[in-house]
N, C-alpha and C positions, 0 to 999 in steps of 0.2 A: 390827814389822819393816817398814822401810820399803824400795821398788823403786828402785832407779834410775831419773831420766827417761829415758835411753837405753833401757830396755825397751820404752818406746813409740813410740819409732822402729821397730822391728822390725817388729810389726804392720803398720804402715801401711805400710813398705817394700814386703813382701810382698803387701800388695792391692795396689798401684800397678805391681809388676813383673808381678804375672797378671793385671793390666788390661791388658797390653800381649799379651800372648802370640795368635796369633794362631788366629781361631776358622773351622775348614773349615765350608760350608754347599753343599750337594748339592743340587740340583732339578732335577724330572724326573727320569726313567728312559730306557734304552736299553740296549738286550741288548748284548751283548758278543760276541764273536768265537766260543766258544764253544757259547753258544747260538745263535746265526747259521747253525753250519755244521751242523744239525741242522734247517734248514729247505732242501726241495730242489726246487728252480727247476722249474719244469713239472710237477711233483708236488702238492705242497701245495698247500692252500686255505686262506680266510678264517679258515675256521673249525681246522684244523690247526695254525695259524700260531700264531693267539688260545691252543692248547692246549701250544702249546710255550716262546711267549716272553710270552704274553699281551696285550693291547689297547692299543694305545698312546692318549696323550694327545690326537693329532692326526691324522683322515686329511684325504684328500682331498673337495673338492665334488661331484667330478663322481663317476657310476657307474662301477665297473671302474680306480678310481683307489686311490692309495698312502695306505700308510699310514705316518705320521711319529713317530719315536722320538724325542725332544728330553730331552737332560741335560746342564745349565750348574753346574758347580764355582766357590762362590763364595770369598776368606777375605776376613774381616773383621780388622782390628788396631784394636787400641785404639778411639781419638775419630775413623777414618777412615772415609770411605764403606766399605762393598763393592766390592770387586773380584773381576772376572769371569774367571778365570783359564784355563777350558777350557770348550768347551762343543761336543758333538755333533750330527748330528741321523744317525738309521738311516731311510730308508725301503724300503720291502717297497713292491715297483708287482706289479700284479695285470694281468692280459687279461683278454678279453673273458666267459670262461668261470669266472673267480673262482681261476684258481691263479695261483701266485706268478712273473712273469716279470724281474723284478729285485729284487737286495738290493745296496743300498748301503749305505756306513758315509762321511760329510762331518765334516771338522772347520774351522778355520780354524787358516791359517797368516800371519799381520802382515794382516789385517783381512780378509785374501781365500778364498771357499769352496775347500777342499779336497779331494778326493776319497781316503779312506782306506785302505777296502778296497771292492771292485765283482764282484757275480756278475751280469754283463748275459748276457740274450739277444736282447734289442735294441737301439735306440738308444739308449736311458735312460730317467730319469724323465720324465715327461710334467710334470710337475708343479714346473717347476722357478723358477716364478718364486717360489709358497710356501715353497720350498726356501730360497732369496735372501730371501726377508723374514725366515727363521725364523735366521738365520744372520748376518745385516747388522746386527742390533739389539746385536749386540757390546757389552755394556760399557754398556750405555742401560738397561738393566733396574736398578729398583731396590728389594731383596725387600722393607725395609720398607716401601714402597710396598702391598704385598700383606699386608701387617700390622695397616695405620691408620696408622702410625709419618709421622713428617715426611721430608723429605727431607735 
């Protein structure tokens, strides 16, 4: 019993259309609003903070400095680069005594820092030029880079 050629069409159709389909890629962490509103300003501490949303990826250099949540949504199609589609950063700033005296939520809106959601009780983050570095690299990250992979 012999196949039709056209059965063999089908096959390869079907790899070549779920080659296309496009693949989400998530990096980083960053609590969410939820968990956010469960950490309370002049209340909590380092160690509170760690037990409620847990350690982030990034803090601060200096002592009595913030700590930074960073998570970039990437999708991949087919034979394209990656693309950077949305990307966060939360930071938690601490005083001098190790409680929490701001939560912020930053996204970007057309290449510029945005401010999302804000629990200040003072002027802000101290730490904002890290904030701008971690924010500006928009779309320059390239994950197979962090693979081995070429460019």
């Amino acid at each position: 019993m012999k196949f039709p050629a056209i059965w063999l069409v089908f096959p390869v159709l079907f790899v070549v259309l779920s080659a296309c389909s496009p693949v989400q890629r998530f990096h980083g962490y960053a609590p969410d609003d939820t968990q956010l509103s469960e950490i309370e300003v002049g209340r909590d501490t380092r160690s509170s903070v760690a037990e409620k949303v847990g350690r982030p990826g990034m803090s601060g250099v200096m002592e009595g400095s913030s700590w930074y949540y960073v998570q970039s949504d990437w999708v991949e199609q087919g034979w394209r680069p990656p693309v950077e589609v949305r990307r966060e950063v939360v930071a938690i700033s601490f005083d001098g005594s190790d409680r929490v005296s701001n939560v912020e939520r930053f996204g970007l809106d057309d290449g510029e820092v945005v401010p999302l959601s804000r629990r200040v009780t003072s002027t802000g983050t101290s730490g904002g030029a890290l904030l701008r570095q971690l924010l500006s690299n928009f779309g320059q990250f390239n994950p197979g880079q962090m693979l081995g992979g070429r460019r």
